[in-house]
Residue frames as qw, qx, qy, qz and C-alpha x, y, z in Angstrom:
[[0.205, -0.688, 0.434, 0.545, -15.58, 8.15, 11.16],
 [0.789, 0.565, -0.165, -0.179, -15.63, 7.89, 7.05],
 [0.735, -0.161, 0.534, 0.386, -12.98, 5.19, 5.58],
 [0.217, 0.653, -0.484, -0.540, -10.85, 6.20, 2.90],
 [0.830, 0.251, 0.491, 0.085, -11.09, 4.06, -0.18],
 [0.059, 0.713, -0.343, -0.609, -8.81, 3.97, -2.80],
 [0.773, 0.459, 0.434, 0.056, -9.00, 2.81, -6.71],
 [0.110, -0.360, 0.449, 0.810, -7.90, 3.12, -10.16],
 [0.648, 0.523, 0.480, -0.277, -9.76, 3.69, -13.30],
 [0.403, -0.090, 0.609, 0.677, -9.71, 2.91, -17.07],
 [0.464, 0.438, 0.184, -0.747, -11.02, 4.73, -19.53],
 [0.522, 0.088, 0.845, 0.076, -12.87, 2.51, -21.98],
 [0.269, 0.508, 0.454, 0.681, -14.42, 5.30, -24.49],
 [0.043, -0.619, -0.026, 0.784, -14.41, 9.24, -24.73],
 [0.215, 0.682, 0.563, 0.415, -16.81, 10.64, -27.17],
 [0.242, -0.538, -0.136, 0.796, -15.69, 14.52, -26.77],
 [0.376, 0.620, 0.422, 0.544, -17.76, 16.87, -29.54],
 [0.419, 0.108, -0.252, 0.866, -17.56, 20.52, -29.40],
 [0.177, 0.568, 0.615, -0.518, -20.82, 22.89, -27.75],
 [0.363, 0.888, 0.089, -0.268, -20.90, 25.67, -30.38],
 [0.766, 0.414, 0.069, 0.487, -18.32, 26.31, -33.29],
 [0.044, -0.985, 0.162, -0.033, -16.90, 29.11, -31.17],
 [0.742, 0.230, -0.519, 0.357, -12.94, 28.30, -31.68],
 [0.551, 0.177, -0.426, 0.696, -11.53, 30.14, -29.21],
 [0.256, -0.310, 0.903, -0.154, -11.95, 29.09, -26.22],
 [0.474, 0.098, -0.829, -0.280, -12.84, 25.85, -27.14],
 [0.515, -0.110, 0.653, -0.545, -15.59, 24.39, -25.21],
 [0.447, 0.103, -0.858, -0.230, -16.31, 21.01, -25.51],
 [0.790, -0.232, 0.391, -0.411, -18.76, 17.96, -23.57],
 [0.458, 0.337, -0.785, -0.245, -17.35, 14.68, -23.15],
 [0.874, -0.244, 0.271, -0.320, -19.21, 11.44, -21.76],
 [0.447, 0.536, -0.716, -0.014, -16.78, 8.86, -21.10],
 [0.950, -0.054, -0.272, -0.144, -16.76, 5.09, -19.89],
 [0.230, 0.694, -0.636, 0.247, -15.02, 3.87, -17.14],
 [0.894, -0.327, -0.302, 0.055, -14.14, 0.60, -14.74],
 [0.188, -0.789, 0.473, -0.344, -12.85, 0.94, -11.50],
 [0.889, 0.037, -0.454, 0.038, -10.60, -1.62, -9.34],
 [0.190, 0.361, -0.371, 0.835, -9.64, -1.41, -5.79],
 [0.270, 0.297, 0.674, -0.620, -11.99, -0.44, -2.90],
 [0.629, 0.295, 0.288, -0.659, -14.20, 0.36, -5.76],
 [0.396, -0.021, 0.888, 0.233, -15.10, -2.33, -7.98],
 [0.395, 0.750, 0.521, -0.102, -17.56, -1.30, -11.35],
 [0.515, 0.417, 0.370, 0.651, -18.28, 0.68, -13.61],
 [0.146, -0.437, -0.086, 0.884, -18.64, 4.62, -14.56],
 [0.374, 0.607, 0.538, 0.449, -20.27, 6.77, -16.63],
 [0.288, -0.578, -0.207, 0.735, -18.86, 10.71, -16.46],
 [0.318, 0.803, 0.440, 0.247, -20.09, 14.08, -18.24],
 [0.428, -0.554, -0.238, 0.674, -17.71, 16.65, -18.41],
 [0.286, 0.944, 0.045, 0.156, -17.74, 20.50, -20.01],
 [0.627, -0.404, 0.144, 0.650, -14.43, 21.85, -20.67],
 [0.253, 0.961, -0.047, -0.101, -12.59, 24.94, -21.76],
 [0.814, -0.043, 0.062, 0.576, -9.47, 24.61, -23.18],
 [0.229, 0.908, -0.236, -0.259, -7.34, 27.91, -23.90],
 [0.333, 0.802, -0.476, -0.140, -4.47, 28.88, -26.36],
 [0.215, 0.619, -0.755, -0.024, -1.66, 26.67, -24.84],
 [0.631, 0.130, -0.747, -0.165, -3.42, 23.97, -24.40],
 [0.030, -0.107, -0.793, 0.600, -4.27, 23.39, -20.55],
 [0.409, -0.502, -0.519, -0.558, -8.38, 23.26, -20.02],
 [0.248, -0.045, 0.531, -0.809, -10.53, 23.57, -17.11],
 [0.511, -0.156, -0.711, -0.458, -13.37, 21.12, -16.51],
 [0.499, -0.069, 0.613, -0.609, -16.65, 20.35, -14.26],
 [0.505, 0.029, -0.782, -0.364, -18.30, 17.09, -14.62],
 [0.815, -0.218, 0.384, -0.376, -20.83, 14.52, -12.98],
 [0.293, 0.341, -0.874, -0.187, -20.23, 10.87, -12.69],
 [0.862, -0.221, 0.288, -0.354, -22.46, 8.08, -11.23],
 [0.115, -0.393, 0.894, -0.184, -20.61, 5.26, -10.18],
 [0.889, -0.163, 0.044, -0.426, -22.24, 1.80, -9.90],
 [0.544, 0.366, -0.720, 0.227, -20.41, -1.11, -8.48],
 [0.825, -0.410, -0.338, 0.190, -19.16, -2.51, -5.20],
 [0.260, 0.633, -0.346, 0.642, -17.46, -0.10, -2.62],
 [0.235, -0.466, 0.538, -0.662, -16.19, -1.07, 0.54],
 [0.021, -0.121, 0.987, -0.099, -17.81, -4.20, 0.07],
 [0.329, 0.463, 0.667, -0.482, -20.87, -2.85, -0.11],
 [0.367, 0.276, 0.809, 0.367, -22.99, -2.84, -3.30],
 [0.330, 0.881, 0.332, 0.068, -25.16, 0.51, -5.49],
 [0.500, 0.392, 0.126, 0.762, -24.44, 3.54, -6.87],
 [0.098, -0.794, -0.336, 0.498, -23.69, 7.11, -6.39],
 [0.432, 0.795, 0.196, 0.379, -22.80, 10.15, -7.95],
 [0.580, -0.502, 0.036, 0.641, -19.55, 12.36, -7.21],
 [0.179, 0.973, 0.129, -0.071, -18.99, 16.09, -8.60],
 [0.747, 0.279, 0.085, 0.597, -16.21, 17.06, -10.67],
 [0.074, -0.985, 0.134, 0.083, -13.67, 20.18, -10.06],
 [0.839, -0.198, 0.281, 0.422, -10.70, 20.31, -12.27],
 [0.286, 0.755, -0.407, -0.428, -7.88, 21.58, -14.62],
 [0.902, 0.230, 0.187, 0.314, -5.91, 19.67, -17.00],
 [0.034, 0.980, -0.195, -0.001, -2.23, 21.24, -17.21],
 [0.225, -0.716, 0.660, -0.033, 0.99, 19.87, -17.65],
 [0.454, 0.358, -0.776, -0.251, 0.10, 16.63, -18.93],
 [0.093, -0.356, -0.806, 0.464, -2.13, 15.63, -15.57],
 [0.424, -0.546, -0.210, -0.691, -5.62, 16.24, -14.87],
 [0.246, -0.137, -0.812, 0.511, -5.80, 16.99, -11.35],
 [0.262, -0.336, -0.026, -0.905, -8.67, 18.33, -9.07],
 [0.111, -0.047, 0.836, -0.536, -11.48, 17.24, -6.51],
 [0.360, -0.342, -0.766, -0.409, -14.45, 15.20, -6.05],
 [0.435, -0.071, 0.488, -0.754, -17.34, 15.66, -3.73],
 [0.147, 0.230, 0.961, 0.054, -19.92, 13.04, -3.16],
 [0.392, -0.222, -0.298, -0.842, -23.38, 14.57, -4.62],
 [0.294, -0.012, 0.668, -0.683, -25.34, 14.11, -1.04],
 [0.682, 0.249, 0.550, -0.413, -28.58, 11.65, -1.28],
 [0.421, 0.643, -0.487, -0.415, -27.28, 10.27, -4.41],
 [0.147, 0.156, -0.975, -0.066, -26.31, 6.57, -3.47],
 [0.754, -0.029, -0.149, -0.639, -28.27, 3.72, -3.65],
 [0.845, -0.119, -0.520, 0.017, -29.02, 0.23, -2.20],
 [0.801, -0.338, -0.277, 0.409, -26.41, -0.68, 0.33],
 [0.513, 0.009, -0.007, 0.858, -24.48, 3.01, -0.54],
 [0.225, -0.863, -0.369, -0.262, -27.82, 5.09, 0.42],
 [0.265, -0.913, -0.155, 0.270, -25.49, 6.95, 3.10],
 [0.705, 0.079, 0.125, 0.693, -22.40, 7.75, 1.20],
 [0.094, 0.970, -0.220, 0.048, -20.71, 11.41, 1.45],
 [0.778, -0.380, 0.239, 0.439, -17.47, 12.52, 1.10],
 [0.230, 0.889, -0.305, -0.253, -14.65, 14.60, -0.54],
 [0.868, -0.028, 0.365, 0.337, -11.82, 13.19, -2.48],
 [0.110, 0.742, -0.497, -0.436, -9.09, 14.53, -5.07],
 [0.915, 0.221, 0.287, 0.181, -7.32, 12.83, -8.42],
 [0.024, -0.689, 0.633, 0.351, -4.77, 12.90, -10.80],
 [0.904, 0.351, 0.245, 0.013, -4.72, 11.05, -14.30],
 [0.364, -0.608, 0.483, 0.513, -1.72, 10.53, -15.49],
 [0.167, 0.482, -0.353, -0.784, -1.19, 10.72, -19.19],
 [0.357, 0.123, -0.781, -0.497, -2.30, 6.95, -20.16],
 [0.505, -0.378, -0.181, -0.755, -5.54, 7.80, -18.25],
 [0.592, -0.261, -0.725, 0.236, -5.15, 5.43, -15.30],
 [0.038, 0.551, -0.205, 0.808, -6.26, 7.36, -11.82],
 [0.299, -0.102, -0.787, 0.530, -5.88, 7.36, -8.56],
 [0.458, -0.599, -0.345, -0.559, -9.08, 8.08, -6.46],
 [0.153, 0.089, -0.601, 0.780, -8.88, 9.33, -2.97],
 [0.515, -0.440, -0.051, -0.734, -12.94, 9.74, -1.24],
 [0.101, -0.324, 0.564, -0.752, -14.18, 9.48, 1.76],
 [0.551, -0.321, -0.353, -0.684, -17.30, 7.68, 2.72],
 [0.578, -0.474, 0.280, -0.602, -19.37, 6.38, 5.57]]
């Protein structure tokens, strides 16, 4: 039966340029830095594409690879991004990216959800073996 594990993360830099000079919608790629604390312990590194429209709410898919300590146990994986941004919260859901972990975290799967709240702290909900 997977254990839930739960964390927060900071973000530590967001470098966000835009793909093409189309304005509208606005599609952008940002790679951003993060450390977790909690079941997971480490760092981050995440790529996301986003659209933003008119009033300001976006839509975004991203990869991340994790590396750290989770669950006590010790490599990395990678976990698939599915989200909006709306209201002043990005919310939306993670999947583990299957044969992705490494070392001690070689079987990890699992689904999970977030929510960042405006001064980018977030809760992490995922599953794993």
């Amino acid at each position: 039966m997977p254990s839930l594990v739960s964390a927060t993360f900071e973000v530590k830099d967001w470098v966000e340029t835009p793909l093409d000079e189309v304005e509208t919608p606005k599609v952008t790629r940002a790679v951003v830095a993060k450390t977790y604390s909690g079941d997971i312990d480490g760092t981050s590194t995440t790529e996301w594409v986003m659209s933003y429209a008119e009033d300001g709410s976006a839509t975004f898919v991203g990869m991340e690879r994790i590396s750290g300590t989770v669950g006590g146990r010790d490599g990395t994986f990678v976990v698939k991004h599915d989200g909006k941004f709306e209201g002043g919260a990005a919310v939306g859901s993670l999947t583990v990216v299957r044969g992705s972990g490494t070392d001690a975290l070689t079987s990890v799967e699992g689904e999970g959800t977030f929510r960042a709240d405006p001064a980018g702290s977030v809760r992490l909900n995922i599953a794993v073996d």
